[in-house]
Steps between C-alpha positions, in 0.01 A plus 500: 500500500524856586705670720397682794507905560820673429667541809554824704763697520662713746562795327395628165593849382294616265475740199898572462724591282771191551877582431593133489867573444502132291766465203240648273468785753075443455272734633138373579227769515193513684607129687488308781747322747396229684772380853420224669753460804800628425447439099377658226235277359336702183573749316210639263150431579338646843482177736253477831727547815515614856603856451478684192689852412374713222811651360316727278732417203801636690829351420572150695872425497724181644625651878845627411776336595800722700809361375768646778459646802576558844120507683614578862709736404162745454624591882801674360304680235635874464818408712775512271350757195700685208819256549667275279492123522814511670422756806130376500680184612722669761171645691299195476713224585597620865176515515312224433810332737359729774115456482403122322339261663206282393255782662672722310455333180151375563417894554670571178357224318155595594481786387696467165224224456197695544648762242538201224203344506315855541718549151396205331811323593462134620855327455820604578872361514605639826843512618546527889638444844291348673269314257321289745264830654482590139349191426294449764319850461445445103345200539236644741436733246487287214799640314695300306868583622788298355839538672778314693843533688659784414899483547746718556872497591470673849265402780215732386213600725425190573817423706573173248865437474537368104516096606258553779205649200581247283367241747197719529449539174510086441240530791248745345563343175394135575203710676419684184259315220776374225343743217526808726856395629767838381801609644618886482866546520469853540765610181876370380639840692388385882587111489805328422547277225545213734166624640335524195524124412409405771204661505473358129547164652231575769248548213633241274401229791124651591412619135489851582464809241789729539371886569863732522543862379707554269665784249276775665795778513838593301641473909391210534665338185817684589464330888472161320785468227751667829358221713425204227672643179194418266140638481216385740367317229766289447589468900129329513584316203871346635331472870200276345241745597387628127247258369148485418330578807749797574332862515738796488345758660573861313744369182578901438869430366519183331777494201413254225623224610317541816194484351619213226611309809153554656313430231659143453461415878144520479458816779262816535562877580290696720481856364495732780442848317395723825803431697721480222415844350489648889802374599655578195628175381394493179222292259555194442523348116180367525489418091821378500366282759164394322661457166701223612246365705556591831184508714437828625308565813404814700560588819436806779859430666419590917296805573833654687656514133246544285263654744163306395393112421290624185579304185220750320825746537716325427368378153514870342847531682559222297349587175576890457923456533469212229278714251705788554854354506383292210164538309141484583384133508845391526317255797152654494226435729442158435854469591498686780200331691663193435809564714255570795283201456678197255837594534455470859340136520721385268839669728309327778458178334124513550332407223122498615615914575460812301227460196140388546443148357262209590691321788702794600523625831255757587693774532325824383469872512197702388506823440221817514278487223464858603837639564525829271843386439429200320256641291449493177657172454629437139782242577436319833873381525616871382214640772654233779878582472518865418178666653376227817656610895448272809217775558303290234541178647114436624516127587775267554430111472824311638544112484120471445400723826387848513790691693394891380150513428381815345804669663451355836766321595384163666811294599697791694415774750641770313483732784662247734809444242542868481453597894780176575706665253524836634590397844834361361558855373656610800767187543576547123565865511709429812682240307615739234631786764224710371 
């Protein structure tokens, strides 16, 4: 008996140039993608469907995936420039204590979203006060934001007292879907160790991922071994918080053992290249770290740091230290798209993230079959990592929907998010005595 007609799919895009980012890093010319819902369905022949985009044999990419940032804190961008870690710290903390609220950070949030997904950016691991506006503004715009209660020793902005935001955090926790649960103990320097395990405990009960920064500055590690007399590393390691669903945001001074101790518990690094070369912390070992199997992710770190959300950046920020502290290829461009797509699903512990496969979730990025910039293209992973920008980015497909359609954004009023933005301005330069 035969079957009926093939049925119809969403969404095909047509005529690319696929960068599936699989294990045998394929490239498929001149084919087709086929989402149905939130899936991708096909991946070859052209299939009949609802909407159709010719991408003119431009490159089609997984959406990237922003390993560690800080999304609301695009409201602070340019606050705190040309400092170290250290007095970047001292400008921004009284701050944030004076202005955060859940406007605040959906106003922040807003905005820092429209500039990922307008950069071909659809996943990030956030860290936060205030993750409930967060959330509730990336899911209206179909953004795929993982995060969770972040802890610190003092009250924070949030005016929660250390056992009075652990009860919260049980609360959003238990609210939370169990394979997006994390907790962010914000590093070993700003929690105690009694705090630390039981934040560790916390996460041991609800299954949550662990997302903590950690070994970003020589300060830092000298703040740590006065307070804890060991490295950060192994203060996450004694306190139960190093395991395989930790990410250590940054990683810039591990020793050895750090990363031998990492390595064996099973957790990622997020690379964090702009901040870490603008702040003037350093680069972190990254093939130290991917020799002994460390998964390596990339992030943008918050716009007030690193002064953009684009993971385009960041890859050559990546990619030019390592060739020149070491020697060309040393990572290479296959390498070095990976962090921004694979190495941040598997960080994330998302498998169906970050390469274009049959079943996958449809997240993808095309880019401008006509962009002088990206033309001639030779090598498309070579083309994608060292000569692609966020100006490229032509459509965006996130969780099977449409959310920047030839650079249109759909899901957000752009002008809205930046107009709600500027009015905090004002209580923000107020807040800083400026």
């Amino acid at each position: 008996m035969s079957g009926g007609a093939a049925p119809v799919a969403d969404l095909c895009i047509r005529d690319a140039t696929v960068v599936t980012m699989d294990t045998a890093a394929t490239v498929l010319a001149h084919a087709a993608i086929g989402v149905t819902d939130d899936r991708i369905t096909s991946l070859g022949p052209v299939v009949a469907s609802r909407r159709t985009i010719d991408a003119g044999s431009a490159i089609v990419l997984p959406g990237l995936v922003n390993g560690h940032t800080h999304l609301a804190m695009t409201m602070f961008r340019g606050l705190a420039d040309d400092l170290d870690l250290e007095r970047f710290l001292a400008r921004l903390l009284p701050t944030e204590d004076a202005v955060l609220t859940d406007e605040a950070v959906a106003a922040g949030t807003a905005l820092a979203v429209a500039e990922c997904l307008r950069g071909g950016i659809t996943t990030a691991l956030d860290m936060y006060f205030f993750p409930e506006a967060a959330r509730a503004v990336a899911r209206a715009a179909g953004f795929d934001l993982r995060d969770g209660p972040v802890f610190v020793e003092a009250d924070g902005p949030d005016r929660r007292p250390f056992d009075a935001r652990l009860v919260w955090a049980r609360d959003l926790l238990l609210a939370t879907p169990a394979d997006r649960r994390w907790v962010a103990p914000h590093s070993t320097y700003l929690l105690s160790e009694e705090q630390l395990r039981a934040v560790a405990g916390l996460a041991a009960e609800h299954g949550a991922r662990v997302h903590v920064h950690a070994c970003e500055t020589v300060a830092e590690l000298n703040a740590v071994r006065a307070r804890h007399g060991r490295t950060p590393i192994e203060v996450l390691r004694d306190t139960g918080l190093l395991g395989p669903g930790t990410v250590l945001a940054h990683g810039v001074h591990l020793t050895p053992g750090d990363i031998a101790l990492a390595a064996a518990a099973g957790a990622a690094v997020s690379h964090c290249p702009a901040s870490n070369q603008k702040l003037a912390s350093g680069f972190a070992p990254i093939p130290e770290l991917l020799a002994a199997g460390v998964p390596v992710a990339l992030g943008t770190d918050g716009a007030a740091s690193a002064n953009d959300l684009d993971l385009w950046v960041a890859m050559r920020l990546a990619a030019y230290p390592l060739a020149a502290r070491t020697a060309p290829g040393t990572v290479g461009a296959q390498g070095i798209l990976a962090m921004a797509t694979t190495g941040g699903a598997s960080a994330t512990g998302a498998a169906d993230l970050g390469s274009i496969t049959v079943g996958g979730r449809a997240d993808l990025v095309v880019l401008d079959p006509t962009s002088p910039s990206l033309t001639p293209c030779y090598d498309a992973h070579s083309t994608a990592a060292y000569a692609a920008s966020r100006a490229d980015v032509r459509w965006v497909v996130a969780a099977g929907r449409i959310v920047v359609d030839d650079r249109r954004m759909v899901t957000i009023d752009v002008g809205g998010a930046v107009d709600a933005l500027r009015q905090m301005v004002p209580r923000i330069l107020a807040a800083t005595g400026r």
